[in-house]
KOLKOLTOR-911223 format. One record per residue (C-alpha): residue in one letter; x, y, z. Coordinates in pm, whole numbers, plus 50000, padded with zeros to 5 digits. Example, Ala and Ser with C-alpha at 12.3 -4.5 7.8 and 13.67 -1.06 7.14 Angstrom:
<sites>
A512304955050780/S513674989450714/
</sites>
This chain:
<sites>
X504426372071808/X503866337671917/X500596324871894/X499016301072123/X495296290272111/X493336267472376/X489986259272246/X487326252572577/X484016236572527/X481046233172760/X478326212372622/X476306187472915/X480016187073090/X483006208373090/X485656197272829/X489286209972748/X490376211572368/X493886211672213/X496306239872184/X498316253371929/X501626271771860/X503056297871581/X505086323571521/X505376352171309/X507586383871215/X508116414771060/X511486421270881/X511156460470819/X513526479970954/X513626515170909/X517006540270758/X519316547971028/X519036584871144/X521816606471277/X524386626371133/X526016616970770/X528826637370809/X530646620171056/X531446577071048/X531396578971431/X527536589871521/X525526566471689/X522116561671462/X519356534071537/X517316511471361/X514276485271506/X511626460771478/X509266442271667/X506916416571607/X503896417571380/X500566417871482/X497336429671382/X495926440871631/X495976481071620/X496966480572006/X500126460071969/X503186475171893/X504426465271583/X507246477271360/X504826496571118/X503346510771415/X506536522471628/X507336554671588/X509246563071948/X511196544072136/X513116556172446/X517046547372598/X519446540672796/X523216534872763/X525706524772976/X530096522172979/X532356509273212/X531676472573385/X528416456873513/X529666466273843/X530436501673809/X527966512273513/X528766547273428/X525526563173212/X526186575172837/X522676581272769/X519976587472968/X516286583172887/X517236600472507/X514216598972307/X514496583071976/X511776589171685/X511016584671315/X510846613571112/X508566616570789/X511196603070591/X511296569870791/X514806579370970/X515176575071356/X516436609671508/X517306622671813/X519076651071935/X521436662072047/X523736631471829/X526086608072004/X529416595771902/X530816560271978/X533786563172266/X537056542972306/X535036512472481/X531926493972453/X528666504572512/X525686484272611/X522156497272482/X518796491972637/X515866504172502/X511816502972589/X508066516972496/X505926530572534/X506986561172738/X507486560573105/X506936525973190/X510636518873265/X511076552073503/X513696571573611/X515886544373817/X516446527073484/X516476491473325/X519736477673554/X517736474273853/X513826457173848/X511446474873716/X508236478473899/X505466481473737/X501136481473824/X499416467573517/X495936473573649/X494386485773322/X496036456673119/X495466477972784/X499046484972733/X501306465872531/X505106469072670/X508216463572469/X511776461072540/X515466460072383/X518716449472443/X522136455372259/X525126450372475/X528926458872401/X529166477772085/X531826493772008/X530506512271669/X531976487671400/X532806522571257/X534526501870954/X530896496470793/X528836520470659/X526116536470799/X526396508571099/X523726515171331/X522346504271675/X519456477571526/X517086473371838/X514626439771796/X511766446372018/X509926418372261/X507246418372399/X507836421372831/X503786408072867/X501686379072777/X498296391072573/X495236370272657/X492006370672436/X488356357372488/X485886341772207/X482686330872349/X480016315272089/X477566285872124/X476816259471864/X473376246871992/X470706264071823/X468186252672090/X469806270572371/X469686309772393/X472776317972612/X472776353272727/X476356370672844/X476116395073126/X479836398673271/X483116379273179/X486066383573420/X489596366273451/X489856366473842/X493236362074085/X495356371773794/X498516390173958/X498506425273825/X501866443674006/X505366430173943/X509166437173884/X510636436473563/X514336429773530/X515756437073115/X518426408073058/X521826411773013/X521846392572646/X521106403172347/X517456404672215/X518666397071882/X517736359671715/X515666330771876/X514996343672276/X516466324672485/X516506322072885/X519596347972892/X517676369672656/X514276373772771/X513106395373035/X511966385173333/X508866392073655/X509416382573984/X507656397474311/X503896393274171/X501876404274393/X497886425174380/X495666394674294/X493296412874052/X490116406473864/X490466420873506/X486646425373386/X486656418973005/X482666421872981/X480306442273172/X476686451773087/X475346482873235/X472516479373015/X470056449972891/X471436465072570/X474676457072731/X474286418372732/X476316393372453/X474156370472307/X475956341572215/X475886325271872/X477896301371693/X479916329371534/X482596336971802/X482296367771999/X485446386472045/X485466403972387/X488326424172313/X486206443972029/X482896442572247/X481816455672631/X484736469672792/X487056467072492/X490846467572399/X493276435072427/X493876418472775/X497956427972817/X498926405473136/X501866400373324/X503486368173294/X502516341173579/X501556310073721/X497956297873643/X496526274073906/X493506254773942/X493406232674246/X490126239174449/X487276246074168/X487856282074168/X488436288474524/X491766300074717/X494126311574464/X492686295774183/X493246318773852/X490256314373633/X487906327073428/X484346335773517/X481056337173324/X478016354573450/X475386343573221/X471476328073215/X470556298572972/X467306297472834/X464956269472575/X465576291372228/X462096281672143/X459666283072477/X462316307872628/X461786291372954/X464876296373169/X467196264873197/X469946275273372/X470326286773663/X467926261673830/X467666249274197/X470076219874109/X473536251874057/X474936249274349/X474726278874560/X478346290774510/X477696297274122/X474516315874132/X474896351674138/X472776369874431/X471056404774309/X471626394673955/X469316417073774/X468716385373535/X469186354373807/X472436349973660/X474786321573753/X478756320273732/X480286294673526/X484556288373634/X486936279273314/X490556270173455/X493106291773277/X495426265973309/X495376233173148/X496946201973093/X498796215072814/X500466245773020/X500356261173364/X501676297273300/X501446328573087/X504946336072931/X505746367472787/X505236370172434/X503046348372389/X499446353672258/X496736331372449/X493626324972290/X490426310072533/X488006297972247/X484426288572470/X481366272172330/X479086271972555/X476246245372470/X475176235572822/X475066231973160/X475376192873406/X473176212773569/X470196218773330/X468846182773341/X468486175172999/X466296144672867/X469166120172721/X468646084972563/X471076057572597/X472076027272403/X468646009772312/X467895969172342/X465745955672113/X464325920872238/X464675889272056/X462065872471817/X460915843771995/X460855815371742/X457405791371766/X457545766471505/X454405744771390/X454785715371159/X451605703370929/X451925669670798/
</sites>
């Protein structure tokens, strides 16, 4: 899964950090299943990305995968295999049932978990789809115009897996040991959360590529995706500098989000998609309450907050990127260390005046 990582900061301003990208895989692939006794069954391997996260769907973790294949032309599909459940038995081998044999002409494979996500019209045609929960991770394959390779043995079908959405994740600490920030709700707001999904028509073998990776269009359902909510005084995060992960905590379970454009244009108003912090800043040591104060403007306090909470607004997007993209793993690192708003005491550069010099001679 590729990794990427935006680290945000909010000490007496708000700053944007640096980004960064990697990738990893995992190279298991399981026995072929299907019959032995005859060169011509169709049998299936896969993989998908690693990741350790136990919601993900990883190759260790796959045990079911469902699919579709297709003869004839990409004008005139004609179906060879519809919906057929494919699983790993205890001895690592993917069955299903009843076996298929490889015809005169090519076939073209698709394949997708978990269950039911793809639907009974198919992966030729879009794919709608309502992500409102965001829990679920979605995964699709493509192998087009086999024609069995009968002439090795045990040649299989090897689906590799990608990922169809973008998974988002939220640390929150603070580094300022005189500041007691307290955490009541964290939401990513105006992120689209219906779409069409359309499989490509290229192989999802090897480095993706435009032709190769899925693709969303028709986003519509502007959505706000709570990550944090406290019922409870119990309930609220309290921030310190060892990062809080908000997928493990309040509402848990990783954000899974359709790919889209991120925009920040008006502060978070309009369509702005950004993140929002419902929160109270107190002195660590006097506990007096430093933020909210009567200079937060009216738009970021939060009326009938049981606490006098305020709302701080994080962009999503940066100057680094403007977009989720599938596959991809965003991480939203934010230290919170202060508001513009609390009025701090600061010092600036000090003068010092010069001696004046007052010389007496004695003769």
């Amino acid at each position: 899964m590729y990794n990427k990582s935006l680290n945000i900061s909010l000490s007496l301003l708000l700053g944007l950090g640096a980004f960064a990208l990697s990738s990893c895989s995992e190279t298991d692939q399981p026995d072929g299943g299907g019959s032995q006794q005859d060169e011509r069954a169709i049998r299936f391997a896969a993989n998908t990305e690693f990741s350790s996260r136990a919601a993900d769907i990883t190759t260790n973790s796959l045990t079911k995968f469902y699919v579709y294949a297709y003869t004839g032309t990409a004008d005139a599909p004609v179906t060879f295999m519809d919906n057929v459940t494919v699983q790993k038995d205890n001895s690592n081998v993917w069955t299903y049932s009843p076996v298929k044999y490889w015809p005169a002409e090519d076939v073209s494979f698709y394949a997708y978990a978990p269950e039911g996500w793809v639907g009974s019209t198919g992966p030729l045609k879009p794919v709608s789809y309502d992500n409102s929960v965001a829990k679920t991770d979605l995964i699709y394959a493509v192998s087009p115009n086999l024609n069995g390779n009968v002439s090795q043995p045990n040649a299989q079908v090897v689906f590799n897996f990608r990922h169809a959405l973008a998974k988002v994740t939220v640390l929150l600490s603070s580094t300022n040991t005189d500041l007691r920030v307290e955490v009541t709700n964290v939401a990513l707001s105006h992120i689209m959360s219906k779409g069409d999904f359309t499989f490509p028509s290229a192989s999802t073998q090897g480095t993706p590529t435009t032709e190769s990776t899925g693709t969303w269009t028709n986003l519509t359902n502007a959505y706000p995706y709570m990550l944090h909510m406290s019922q409870t005084q119990d309930d609220v995060v309290v921030l310190t500098s060892t990062p809080t992960d908000l997928s493990e905590s309040g509402l848990g379970g990783p954000a899974y989000m359709i790919p889209q454009l991120l925009s920040w244009r008006s502060a978070g108003a309009g369509n702005d998609t950004y993140m929002a912090l419902m929160c109270s800043i107190y002195d660590a040591e006097t506990g007096v309450k430093l933020w909210p104060n009567k200079n937060t403007p009216e738009e970021n306090i939060m009326e009938g907050s049981t606490n006098g909470d305020g709302i701080m607004k994080f962009p999503l997007s940066t100057s680094e990127f403007s977009e989720w993209k599938p596959g991809y793993h965003y991480i939203y690192n934010l230290v919170v260390n202060g508001n513009s708003e609390m009025g701090s005491i600061e010092f600036g550069n000090p003068t010092v005046d010069t001696y004046v010099d007052v010389s007496t001679t004695y003769e």
